[in-house]
N, C-alpha and C positions, 0 to 999 in steps of 0.2 A: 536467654535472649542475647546475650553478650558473645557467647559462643555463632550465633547463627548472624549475627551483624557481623561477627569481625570475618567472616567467612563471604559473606556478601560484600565486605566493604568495597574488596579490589573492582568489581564488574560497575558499581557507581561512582566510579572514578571520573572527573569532568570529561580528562580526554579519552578513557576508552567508551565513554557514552556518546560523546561529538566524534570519534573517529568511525566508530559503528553505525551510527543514526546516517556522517555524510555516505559511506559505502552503501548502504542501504537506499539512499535518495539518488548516487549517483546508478549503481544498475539499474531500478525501475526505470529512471528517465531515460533512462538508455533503448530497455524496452520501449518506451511510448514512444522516443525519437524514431525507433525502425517502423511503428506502426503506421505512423506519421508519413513517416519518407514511400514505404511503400505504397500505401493510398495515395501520394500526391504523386504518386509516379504512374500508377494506374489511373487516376482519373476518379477514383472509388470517394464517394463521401463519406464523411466521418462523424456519428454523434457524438462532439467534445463532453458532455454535461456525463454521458456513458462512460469514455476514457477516463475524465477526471476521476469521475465516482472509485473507478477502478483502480486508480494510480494509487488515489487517496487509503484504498484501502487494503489493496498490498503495502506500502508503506508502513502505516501504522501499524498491522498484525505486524509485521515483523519487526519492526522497531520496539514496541511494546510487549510483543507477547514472544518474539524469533520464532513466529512462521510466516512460512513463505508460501502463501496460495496461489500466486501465481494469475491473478484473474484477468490481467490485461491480456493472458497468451489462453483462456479456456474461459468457458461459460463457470461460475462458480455459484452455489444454490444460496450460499448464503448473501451475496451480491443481491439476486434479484430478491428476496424477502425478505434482506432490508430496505429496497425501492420501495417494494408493498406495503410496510409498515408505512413508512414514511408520508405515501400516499394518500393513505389513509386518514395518519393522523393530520395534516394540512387540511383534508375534507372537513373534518370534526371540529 
């Protein structure tokens, strides 16, 4: 275990985890800023609680796991049936 920590140790470095994490918070927002801008340029309305959901979980896939799904820019299957879960369990 000593072999496989010191080998991890550099990536949970404060700041390569705070350098990583902002890069990562600044492009998504970047994305949702054009989404944003677009729509308010067009006139088009927008489901905020949808984007969030979205930003929220580009985000953290990649901050936590380094993938990048991309789901504010495509429909993603795992998006909507986490909604369904969710829906569900509030029912219950």
């Amino acid at each position: 275990w000593r072999f496989q920590r010191d080998v991890a140790h550099p990536f949970f470095r404060a700041g390569h985890i705070n350098d990583h994490m902002t890069s990562v918070f600044v492009h998504h927002t970047r994305v949702l800023c054009s989404i944003l801008s677009r729509a308010a340029a067009s006139g088009e309305r927008v489901e905020m609680q949808n984007l969030l959901s979205r930003y929220t979980l580009d985000t953290f896939l990649e901050v936590a796991f380094g993938l990048r799904v991309s789901s504010l820019e495509k429909d993603v299957p795992f998006n909507d049936s986490f909604n369904r879960i969710i829906r569900e369990l509030t029912i219950r």
